[in-house]
N, C-alpha and C positions, 0 to 999 in steps of 0.2 A: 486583559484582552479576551475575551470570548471567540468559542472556535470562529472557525469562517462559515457565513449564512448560508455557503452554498450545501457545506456540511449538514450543521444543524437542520436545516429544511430536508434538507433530503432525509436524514433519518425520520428525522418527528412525521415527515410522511409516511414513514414502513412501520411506525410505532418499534423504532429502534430503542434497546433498553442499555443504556450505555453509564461509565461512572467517568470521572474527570479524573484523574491523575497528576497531579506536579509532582516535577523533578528537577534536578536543578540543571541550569542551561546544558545543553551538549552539540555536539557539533556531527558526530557519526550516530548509525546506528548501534552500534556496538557498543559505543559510548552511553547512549540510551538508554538501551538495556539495562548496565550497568549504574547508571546515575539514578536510575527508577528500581533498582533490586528487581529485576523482572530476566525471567528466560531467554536468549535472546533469539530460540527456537520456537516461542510465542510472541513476538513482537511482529507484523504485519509489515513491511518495507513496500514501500511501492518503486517499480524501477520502470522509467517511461523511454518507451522506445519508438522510432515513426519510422517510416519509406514513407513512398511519393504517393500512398492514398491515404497518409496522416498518421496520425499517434494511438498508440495504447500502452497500457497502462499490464505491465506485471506484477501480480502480487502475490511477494512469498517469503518465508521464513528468510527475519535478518541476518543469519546464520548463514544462509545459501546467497549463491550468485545464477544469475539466469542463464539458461545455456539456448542462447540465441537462434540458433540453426533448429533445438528441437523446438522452440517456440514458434519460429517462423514456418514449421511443418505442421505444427496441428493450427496455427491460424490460415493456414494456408497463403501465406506472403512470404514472396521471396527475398526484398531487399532490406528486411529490419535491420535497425543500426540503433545504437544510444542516442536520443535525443538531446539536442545541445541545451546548455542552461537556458539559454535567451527565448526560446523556444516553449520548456517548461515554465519560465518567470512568467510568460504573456499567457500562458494557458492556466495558470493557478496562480493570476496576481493576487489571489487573497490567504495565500499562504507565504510563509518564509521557504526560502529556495532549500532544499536539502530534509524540508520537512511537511512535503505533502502527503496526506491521508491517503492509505491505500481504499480510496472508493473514486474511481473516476468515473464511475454513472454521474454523481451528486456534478461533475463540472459538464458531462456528455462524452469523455471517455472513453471508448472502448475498452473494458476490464476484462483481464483473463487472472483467474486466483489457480494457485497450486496446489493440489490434492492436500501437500501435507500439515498445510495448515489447518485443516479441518479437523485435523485429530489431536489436538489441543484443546484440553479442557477450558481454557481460558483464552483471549486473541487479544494480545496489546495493540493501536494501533495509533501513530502521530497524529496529535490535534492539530495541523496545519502553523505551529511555531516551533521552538525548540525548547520548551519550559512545558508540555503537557501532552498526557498520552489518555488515549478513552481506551479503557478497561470494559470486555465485553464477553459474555459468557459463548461457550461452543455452541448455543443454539442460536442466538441473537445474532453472529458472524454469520451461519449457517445460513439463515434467514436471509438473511442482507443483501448474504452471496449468491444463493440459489440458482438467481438466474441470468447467472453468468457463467462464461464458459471455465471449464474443468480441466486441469489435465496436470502433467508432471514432466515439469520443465527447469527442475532448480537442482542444484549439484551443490556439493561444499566446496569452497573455493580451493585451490591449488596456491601453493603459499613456495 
């Protein structure tokens, strides 16, 4: 299965320079990481959140969790909540649920990336199933990201 065209088109527009990865099926991100020998402080997670003027899209080290309230202060929105599956399915029907690509320009989106992902020499990031991840250098994410909003909104989880 080849990623989703919504993907592929949207790089091959930016002249994205990306490599394909298998790994054997997973089900989490951490599992991910792990099933692909990859960092899992370089692995790109996308976590989609909406209120009542719609969805966006966070994207940040699989390692971290989003910290909601500072998110909703520098997007300036007050009622962000986790966005239900049914919700995400109908918004990236061309991915497998749990395994959509941290780029939601490529679907329309709203995208906000985490500072700290930028200081990674390398950015894993899921191919839209759960068997492939696109391997992409610090410029080439850098790139991609650019013009998208910036900031530092990810904590390590509390366990």
């Amino acid at each position: 299965m080849p990623i989703p065209s919504h993907l592929s088109s949207y790089l091959d527009q930016r002249g994205a320079r990306y490599e394909i990865c298998a790994h054997k099926h997973s089900h989490t991100s951490a599992e991910t990481a792990r099933s692909a020998h990859v960092p899992q402080n370089q692995l790109a997670k996308s976590v989609i959140l909406e209120d009542d003027a719609g969805c966006v899209m966070a994207v940040i080290p699989a390692d971290k969790t989003v910290m909601v309230g500072e998110l909703a202060r520098l997007l300036g929105r007050k009622e962000l909540r986790l966005a239900d599956e049914g919700r995400i399915a109908k918004l990236f029907a061309d991915c497998d649920l749990g395994a959509v690509p941290p780029v939601g320009m490529a679907w329309g989106v709203e995208t906000i990336v985490d500072d700290e992902l930028e200081a990674n020499e390398v950015v894993y990031m899921e191919g839209g199933d759960h068997e492939r991840l696109l391997r992409m250098s610090q410029e080439q994410f850098h790139a991609l990201m650019s013009s998208q909003p910036h900031g530092r909104f990810c904590k390590a989880p509390t366990h």
